[in-house]
C-alpha positions, 0 to 999 in steps of 0.5 A: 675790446670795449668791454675789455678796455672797461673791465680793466679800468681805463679811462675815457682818454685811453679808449679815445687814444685807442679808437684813434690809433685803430682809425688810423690803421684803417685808413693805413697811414 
């Protein structure tokens, strides 16, 4: 997802908000 996320462009903010939201639903909140 890295890679993917880099390749389209996005920027730092967006891929910190994902990391985020993946966190999230490890913690299963």
């Amino acid at each position: 997802v890295n890679e993917l996320a880099r390749r389209e462009g996005l920027s730092g903010l967006e891929e910190k908000a994902l990391r985020k939201a993946q966190a999230r639903e490890a913690t299963g909140e």
